[in-house]
C-alpha positions in Angstrom: 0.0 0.0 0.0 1.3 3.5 -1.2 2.4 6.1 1.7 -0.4 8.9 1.3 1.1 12.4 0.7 0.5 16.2 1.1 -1.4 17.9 -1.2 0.4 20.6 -2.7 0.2 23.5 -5.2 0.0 22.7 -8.5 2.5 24.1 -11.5 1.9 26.1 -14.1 2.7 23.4 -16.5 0.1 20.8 -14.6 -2.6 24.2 -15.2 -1.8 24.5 -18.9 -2.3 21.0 -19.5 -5.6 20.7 -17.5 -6.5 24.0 -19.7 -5.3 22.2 -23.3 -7.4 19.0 -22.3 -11.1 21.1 -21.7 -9.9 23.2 -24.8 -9.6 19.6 -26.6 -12.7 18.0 -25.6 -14.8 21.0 -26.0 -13.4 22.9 -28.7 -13.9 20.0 -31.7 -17.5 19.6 -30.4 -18.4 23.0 -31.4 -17.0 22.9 -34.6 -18.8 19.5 -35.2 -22.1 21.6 -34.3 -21.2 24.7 -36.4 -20.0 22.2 -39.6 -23.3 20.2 -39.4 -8.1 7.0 -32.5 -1.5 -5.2 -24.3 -3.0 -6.4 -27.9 -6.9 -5.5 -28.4 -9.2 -7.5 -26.5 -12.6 -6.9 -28.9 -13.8 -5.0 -25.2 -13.6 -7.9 -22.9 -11.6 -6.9 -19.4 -8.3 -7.6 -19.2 -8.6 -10.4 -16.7 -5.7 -13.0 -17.2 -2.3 -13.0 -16.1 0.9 -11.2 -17.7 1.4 -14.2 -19.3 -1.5 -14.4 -21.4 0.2 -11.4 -23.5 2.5 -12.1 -26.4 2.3 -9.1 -28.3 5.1 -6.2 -28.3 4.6 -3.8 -25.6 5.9 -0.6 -27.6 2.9 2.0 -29.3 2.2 0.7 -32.4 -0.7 2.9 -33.7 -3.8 1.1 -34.3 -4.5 0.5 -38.3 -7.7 -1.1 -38.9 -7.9 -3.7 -41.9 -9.9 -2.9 -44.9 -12.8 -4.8 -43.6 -16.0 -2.7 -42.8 -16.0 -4.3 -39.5 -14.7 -1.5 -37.0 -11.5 -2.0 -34.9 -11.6 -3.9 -31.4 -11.2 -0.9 -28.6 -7.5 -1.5 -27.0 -6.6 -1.1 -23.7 -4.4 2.2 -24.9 -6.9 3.7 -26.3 -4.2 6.0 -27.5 -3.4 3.3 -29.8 -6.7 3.1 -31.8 -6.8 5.4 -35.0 -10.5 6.5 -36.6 -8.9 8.3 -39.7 -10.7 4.9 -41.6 -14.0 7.0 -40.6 -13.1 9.7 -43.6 -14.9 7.2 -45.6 -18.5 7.5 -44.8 -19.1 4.2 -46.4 -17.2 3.0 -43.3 -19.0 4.0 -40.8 -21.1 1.3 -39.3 -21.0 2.0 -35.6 -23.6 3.6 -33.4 -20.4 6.0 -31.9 -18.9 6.4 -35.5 -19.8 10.5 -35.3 -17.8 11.3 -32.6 -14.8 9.0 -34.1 -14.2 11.2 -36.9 -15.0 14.5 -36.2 -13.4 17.0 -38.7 -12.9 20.9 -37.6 -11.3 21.9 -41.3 -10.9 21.4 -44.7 -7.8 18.7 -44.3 -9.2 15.5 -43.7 -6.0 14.9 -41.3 -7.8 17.5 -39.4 -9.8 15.7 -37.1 -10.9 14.5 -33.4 -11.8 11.3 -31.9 -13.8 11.0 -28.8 -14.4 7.8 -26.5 -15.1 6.3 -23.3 -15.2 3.8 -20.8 -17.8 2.8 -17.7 -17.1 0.0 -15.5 -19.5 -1.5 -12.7 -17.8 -3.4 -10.3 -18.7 -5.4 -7.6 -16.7 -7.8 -5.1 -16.5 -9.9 -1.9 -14.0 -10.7 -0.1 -13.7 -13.4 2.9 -10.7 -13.3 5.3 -8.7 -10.9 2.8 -5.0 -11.2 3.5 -5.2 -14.8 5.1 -7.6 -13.1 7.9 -5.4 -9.9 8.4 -7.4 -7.3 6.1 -10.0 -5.2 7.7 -13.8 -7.0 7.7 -16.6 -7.5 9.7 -17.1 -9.6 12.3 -17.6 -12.9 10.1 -14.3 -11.9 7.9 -16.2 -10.7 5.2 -15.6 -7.1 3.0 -18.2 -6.3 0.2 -18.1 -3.2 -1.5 -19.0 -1.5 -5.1 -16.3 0.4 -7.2 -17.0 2.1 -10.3 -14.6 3.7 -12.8 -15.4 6.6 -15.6 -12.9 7.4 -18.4 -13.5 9.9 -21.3 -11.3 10.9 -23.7 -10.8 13.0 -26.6 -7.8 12.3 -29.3 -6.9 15.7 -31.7 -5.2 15.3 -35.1 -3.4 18.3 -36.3 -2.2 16.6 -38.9 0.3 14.0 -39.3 2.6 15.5 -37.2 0.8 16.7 -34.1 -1.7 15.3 -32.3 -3.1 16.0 -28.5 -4.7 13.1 -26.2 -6.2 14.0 -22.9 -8.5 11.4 -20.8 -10.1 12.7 -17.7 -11.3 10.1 -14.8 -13.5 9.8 -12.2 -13.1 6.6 -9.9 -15.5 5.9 -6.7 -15.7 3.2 -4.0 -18.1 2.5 -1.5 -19.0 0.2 1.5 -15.5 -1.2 1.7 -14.5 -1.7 5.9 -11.7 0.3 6.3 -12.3 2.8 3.5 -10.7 3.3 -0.3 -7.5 1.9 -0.4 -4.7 5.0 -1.3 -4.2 5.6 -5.1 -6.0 2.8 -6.4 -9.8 3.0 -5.1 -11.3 6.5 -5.3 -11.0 9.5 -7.4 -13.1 11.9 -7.3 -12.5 13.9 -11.2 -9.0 14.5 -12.3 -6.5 14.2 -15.7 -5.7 10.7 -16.0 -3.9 11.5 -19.2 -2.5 14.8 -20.8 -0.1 14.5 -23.9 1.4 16.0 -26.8 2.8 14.7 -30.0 5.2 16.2 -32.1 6.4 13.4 -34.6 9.6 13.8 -37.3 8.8 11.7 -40.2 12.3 9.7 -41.1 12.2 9.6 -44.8 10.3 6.2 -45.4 6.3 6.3 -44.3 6.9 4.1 -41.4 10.0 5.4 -39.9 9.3 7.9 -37.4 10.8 9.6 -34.3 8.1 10.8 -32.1 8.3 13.3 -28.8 5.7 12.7 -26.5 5.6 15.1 -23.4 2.9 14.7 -20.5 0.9 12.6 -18.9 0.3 9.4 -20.1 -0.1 5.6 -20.1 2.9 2.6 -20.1 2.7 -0.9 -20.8 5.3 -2.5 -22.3 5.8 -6.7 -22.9 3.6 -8.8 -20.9 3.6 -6.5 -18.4 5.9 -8.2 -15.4 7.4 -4.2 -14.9 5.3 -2.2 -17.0 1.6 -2.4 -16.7 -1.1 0.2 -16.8 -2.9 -1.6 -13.9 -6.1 -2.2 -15.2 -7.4 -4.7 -12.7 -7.7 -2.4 -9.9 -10.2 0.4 -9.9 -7.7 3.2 -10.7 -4.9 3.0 -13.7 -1.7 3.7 -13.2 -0.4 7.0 -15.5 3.2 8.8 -15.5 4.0 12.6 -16.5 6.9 11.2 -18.8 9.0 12.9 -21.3 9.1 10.1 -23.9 11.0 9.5 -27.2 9.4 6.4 -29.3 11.9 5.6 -32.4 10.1 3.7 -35.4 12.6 2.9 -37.6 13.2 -0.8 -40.3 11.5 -3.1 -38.0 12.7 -1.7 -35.0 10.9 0.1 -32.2 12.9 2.0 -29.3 11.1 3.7 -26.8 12.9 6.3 -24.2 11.8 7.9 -21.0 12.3 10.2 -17.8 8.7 9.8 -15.5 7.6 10.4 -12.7 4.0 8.1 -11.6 1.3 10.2 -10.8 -0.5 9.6 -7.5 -4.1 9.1 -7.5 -5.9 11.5 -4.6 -9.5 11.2 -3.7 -10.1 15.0 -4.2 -11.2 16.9 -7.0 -8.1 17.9 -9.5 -5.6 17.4 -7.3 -3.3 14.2 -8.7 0.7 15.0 -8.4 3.6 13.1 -9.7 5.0 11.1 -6.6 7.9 13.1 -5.2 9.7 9.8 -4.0 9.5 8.2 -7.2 11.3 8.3 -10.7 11.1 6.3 -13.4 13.3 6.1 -17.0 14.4 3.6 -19.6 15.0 2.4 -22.5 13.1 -0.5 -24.4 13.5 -2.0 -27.3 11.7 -4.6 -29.7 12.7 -6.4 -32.7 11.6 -9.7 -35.1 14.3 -12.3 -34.1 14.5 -14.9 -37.2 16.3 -17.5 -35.4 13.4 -18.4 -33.6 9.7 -19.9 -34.9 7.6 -16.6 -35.2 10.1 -14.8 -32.9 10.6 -11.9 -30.8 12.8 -9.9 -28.8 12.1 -7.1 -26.1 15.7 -5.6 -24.9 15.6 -2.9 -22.3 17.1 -1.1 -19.6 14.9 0.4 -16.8 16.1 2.5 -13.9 14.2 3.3 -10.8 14.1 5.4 -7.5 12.3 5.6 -4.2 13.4 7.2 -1.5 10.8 5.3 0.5 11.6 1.7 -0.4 10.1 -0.8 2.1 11.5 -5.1 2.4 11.3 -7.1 5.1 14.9 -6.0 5.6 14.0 -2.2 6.4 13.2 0.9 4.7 16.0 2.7 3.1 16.5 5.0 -0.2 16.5 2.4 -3.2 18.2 3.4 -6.6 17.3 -0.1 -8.8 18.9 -1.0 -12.4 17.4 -3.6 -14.5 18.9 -5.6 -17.2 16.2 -7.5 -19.6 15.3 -9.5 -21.9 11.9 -11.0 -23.3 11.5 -13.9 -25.8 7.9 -14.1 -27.6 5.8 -15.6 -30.4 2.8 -17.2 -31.9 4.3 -20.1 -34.0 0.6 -21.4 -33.7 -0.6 -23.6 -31.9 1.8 -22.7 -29.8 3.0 -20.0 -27.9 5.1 -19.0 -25.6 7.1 -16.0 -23.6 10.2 -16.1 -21.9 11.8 -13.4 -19.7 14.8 -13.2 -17.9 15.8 -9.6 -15.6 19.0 -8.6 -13.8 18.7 -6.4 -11.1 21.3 -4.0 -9.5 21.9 -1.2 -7.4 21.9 0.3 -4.2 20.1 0.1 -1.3 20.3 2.8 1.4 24.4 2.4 1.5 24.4 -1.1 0.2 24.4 -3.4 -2.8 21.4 -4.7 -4.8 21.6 -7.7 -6.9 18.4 -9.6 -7.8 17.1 -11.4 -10.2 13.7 -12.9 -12.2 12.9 -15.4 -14.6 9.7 -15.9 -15.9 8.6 -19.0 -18.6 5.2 -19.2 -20.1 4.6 -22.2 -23.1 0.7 -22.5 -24.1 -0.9 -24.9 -26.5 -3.9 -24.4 -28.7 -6.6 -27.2 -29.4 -8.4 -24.9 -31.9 -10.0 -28.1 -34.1 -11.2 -29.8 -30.6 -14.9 -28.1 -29.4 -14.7 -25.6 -27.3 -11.0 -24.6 -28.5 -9.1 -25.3 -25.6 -5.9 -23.5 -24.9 -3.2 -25.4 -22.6 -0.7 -23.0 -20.7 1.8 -23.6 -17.7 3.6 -21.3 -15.8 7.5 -21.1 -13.9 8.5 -18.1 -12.7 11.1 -16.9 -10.5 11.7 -14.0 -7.9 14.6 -13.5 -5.9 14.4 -12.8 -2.2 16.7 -11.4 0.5 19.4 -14.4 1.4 19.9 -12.9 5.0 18.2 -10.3 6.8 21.2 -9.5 9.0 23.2 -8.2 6.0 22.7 -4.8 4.9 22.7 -6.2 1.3 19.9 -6.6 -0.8 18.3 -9.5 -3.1 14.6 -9.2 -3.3 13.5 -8.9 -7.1 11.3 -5.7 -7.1 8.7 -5.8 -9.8 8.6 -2.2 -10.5 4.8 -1.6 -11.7 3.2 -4.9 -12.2 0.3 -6.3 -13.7 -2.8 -5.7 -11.3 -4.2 -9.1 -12.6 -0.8 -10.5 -12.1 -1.3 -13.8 -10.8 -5.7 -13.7 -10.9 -8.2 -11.1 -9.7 -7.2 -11.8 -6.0 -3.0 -11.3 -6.5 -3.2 -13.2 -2.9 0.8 -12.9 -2.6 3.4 -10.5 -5.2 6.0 -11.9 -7.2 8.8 -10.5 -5.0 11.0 -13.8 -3.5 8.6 -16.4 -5.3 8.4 -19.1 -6.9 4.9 -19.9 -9.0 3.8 -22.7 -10.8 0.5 -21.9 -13.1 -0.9 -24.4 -14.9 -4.0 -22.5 -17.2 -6.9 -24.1 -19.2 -9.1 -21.5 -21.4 -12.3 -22.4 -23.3 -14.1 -20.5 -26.2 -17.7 -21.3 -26.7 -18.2 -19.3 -29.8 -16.6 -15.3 -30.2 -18.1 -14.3 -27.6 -17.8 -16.3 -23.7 -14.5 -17.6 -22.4 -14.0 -19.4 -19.5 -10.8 -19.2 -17.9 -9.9 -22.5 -15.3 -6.0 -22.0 -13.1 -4.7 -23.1 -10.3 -1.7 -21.1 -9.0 1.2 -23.1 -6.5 3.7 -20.6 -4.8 6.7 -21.0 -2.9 9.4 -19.2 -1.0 12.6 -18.5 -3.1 14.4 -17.9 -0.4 13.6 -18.9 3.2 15.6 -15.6 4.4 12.7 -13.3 3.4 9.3 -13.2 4.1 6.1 -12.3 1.6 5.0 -9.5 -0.3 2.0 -8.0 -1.8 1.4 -7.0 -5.3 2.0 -3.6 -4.6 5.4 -4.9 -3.3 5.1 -3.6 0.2 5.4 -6.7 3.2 2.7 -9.2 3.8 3.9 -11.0 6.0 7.6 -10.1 7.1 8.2 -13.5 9.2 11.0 -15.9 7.8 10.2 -19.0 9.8 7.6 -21.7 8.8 9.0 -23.4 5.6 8.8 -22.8 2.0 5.1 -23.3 0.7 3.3 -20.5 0.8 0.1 -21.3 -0.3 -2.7 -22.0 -3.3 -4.8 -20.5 -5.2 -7.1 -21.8 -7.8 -9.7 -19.2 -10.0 -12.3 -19.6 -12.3 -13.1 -16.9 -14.7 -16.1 -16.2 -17.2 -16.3 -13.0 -19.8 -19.0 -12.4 -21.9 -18.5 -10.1 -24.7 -22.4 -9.3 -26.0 -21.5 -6.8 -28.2 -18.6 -4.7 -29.3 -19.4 -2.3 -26.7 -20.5 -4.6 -23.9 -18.8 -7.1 -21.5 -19.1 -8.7 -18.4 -16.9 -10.7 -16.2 -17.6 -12.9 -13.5 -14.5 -14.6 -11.3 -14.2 -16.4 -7.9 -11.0 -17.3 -6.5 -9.6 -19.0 -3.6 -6.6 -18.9 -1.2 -5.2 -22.0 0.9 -2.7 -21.1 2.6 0.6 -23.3 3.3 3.0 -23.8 6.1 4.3 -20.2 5.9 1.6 -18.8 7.2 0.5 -21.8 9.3 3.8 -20.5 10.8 2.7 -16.5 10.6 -0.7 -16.2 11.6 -3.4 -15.7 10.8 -3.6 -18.4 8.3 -7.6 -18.1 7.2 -8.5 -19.5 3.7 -9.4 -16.2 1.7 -12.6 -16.3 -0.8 -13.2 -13.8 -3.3 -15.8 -13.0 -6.0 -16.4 -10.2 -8.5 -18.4 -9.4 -11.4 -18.5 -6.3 -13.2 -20.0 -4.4 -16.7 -18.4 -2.6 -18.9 -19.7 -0.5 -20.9 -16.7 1.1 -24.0 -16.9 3.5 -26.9 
């Protein structure tokens, strides 16, 4: 859980951005009255793993195929491109009119608008093993709801302006809305210029985007816009995305921004900084392959282990291995971690494996998939040296719905089983076996802060089996329906309380 902070006065540059995004989502619409844009999901929730994604985690900009059919809605909806909608024989869609909205003459004049509603409801029983807050029978029920809108302005091919504004709310949980993730009351969830250089060929590019804005990048292990909690994750980033052959290099300096209940009052985290550089490129030498290279550097000055809190300045070393030589797939990644911790060494380290199988000629489709990743933890509490893996900005579906444990000194074994009846419902069956990595550390949560900080009680930490079910009823319209369980194991037979945990959810959304 995220140390709350101060609110404090607001720059100039946060007020001319919050002025350019009403100027952008109102302006287009009265020129519109006066005249008389993670892989796409087809609008179901994001609700699998980081392993279910094989797709390169750089900004490809949407292009829709020739079809009349419009595009699935991605998860960066900064991705998706309407300029198809200049073709009124295209336009097939109930929200096609606010797609392609032209204020000019130049048809690469135009503005996109969208949204995004999401119902959600959930129960939880003995959260935490029994340590969460809850009523007197374990139980915590409560009813979050998230509101996106955004609008998406073309200037051209060589400008263009995205802002999304949020609203997030939560009520009935015990304990209140969790810090950063639960409740927002209205603010700028995204804010960004671009400014792109074309490199003589059409699909060479060097872009500058400047503001505040969405990352996911490979399967998102480190890099994730967080999408299974209430509240996604944005960063005001000055960002550099290099298109060139069939590379794609992406650069950055960010800050995250924390989400505060109030009313316009998000700030970039003052104890937190975040750059890179990532990299992704076809790799010939293996069926359908792929390689992610990157470099990613991190810093908070409020780092908390089972060790202590101290200043942490982390380095990471990676590299991701990917493709879709169907029916298989698979997704391989492998990080070095180094650096400092208050006055002393990092070193830590990660591997992740993920193989899947598809039966597509069998009924029902099934899809096959295990699991084995790996997390370093601390080898010895006593010395002021550090090896827990810290996963940076995770997934928030990282493991299933419930996350009942991070992947920070762990070891997981996920076997998966999906089934298709028809395009539209998929039901997702795993079962999720974790273990200690090293018995000198304790267990985290998602978020990476301590579970349980105890080091005695033996390897096994636990469980957790999940059943999932998404209906997608239209293009527009999903729901999703998951329970999932916790058993604990001899760790926290050992650290108490050591209650089995229950949770359901289901929620609506509702995109455009």
């Amino acid at each position: 859980m995220r140390p709350r902070f101060k609110k404090r006065k607001h720059g100039l540059a946060l007020r001319c951005a919050q002025l350019c995004l009403l100027l952008a989502i109102g302006a287009p619409l009265y020129a519109q009255s006066s005249a008389s844009q993670r892989p796409a999901n087809g609008g179901a929730p994001s609700y699998t793993g980081p392993e279910q994604q094989t797709e390169s985690g750089t900004d490809n900009q949407c292009m829709p195929a020739d079809s009349v059919q419009p595009p699935p809605y991605k998860l960066l909806r900064y991705e998706e491109d309407y300029s198809y909608l200049k073709d009124p024989s295209r336009r097939t869609d109930f929200w096609d009119p606010i797609k392609y909205v032209p204020f000019s003459d130049r048809e690469d004049w135009f503005t996109s608008f969208g949204g995004f509603v999401r119902e959600r409801f959930e129960i939880l029983h003995n959260g935490d093993a029994g340590a969460a807050p809850a009523n007197a029978q374990g139980k915590n029920a409560d009813l979050l709801q998230r509101y996106l809108l955004h609008a998406d302005v073309h200037l051209g091919p060589q400008f263009r302006f995205f802002g999304q504004l949020v609203t997030g709310l939560e009520s009935g949980r015990i304990g209140g809305p969790r810090p950063d993730i639960d409740r927002n009351a209205f603010d700028i969830h995204q804010a960004f210029a671009d400014f792109v250089l074309p490199l003589g060929d059409q699909k060479n590019s060097l872009t500058a985007r400047i503001g505040r804005q969405e990352f996911e990048y490979g399967s998102g292990r480190l890099i994730d816009l967080r999408d299974g909690v209430n509240l996604r994750l944005s960063f005001d980033a000055a960002r550099l995305l290099l298109r060139v052959n069939e590379w794609e290099v992406d650069a950055w300096w960010s800050k995250p921004v924390l989400n505060q209940p109030g009313v316009v009052d998000d700030d970039p985290n003052p104890e937190r900084s975040f750059w890179g550089v990532y990299a992704v490129h076809p790799l010939p030498l293996l069926p359908d392959g792929n390689i992610d290279l990157y470099y990613l550097g991190f810093e908070n000055q409020q780092a908390q282990y089972v060790q202590g809190t101290d200043p942490e300045l982390r380095h990471s070393l990676g590299t991701r291995l990917w493709g879709r030589p169907m029916p298989w797939e698979y997704n391989l990644e492998y990080i070095w971690q180094f650096g400092r911790f208050g006055s002393h060494n990092i070193e830590a380290w990660s591997a992740a494996n993920a193989v899947r199988y598809n039966f597509s000629d069998l009924p029902l489709k099934p899809r096959l998939g295990l699991r084995f990743d790996t997390a370093s933890g601390d080898n010895n509490p006593a010395s002021a040296n550090l090896q827990t893996f810290n996963p940076l900005f995770p997934s928030g579906q990282y493991f299933n719905l419930l996350n009942p444990v991070g992947p920070l000194n762990l070891i997981d074994l996920h076997p998966t089983l999906d089934l298709y009846s028809g395009d539209k419902i998929t039901f997702s069956f795993d079962w999720d076996f974790f273990w200690r990595e090293s018995l000198g550390d304790g267990v985290y949560r998602i978020s990476g802060t301590p579970l349980r900080p105890g080091i005695g009680g033996g390897r096994y930490v636990g469980s957790s089996p999940a059943i999932t079910a998404v209906w997608n009823a239209t293009r527009h319209v999903s729901l999703l329906a998951s329970y999932v369980h916790f058993f604990p194991g001899s760790f926290f037979n050992a650290n108490p309380p050591n209650k089995g945990t229950d949770y359901f959810t289901t929620w609506l959304n509702y995109e455009f």
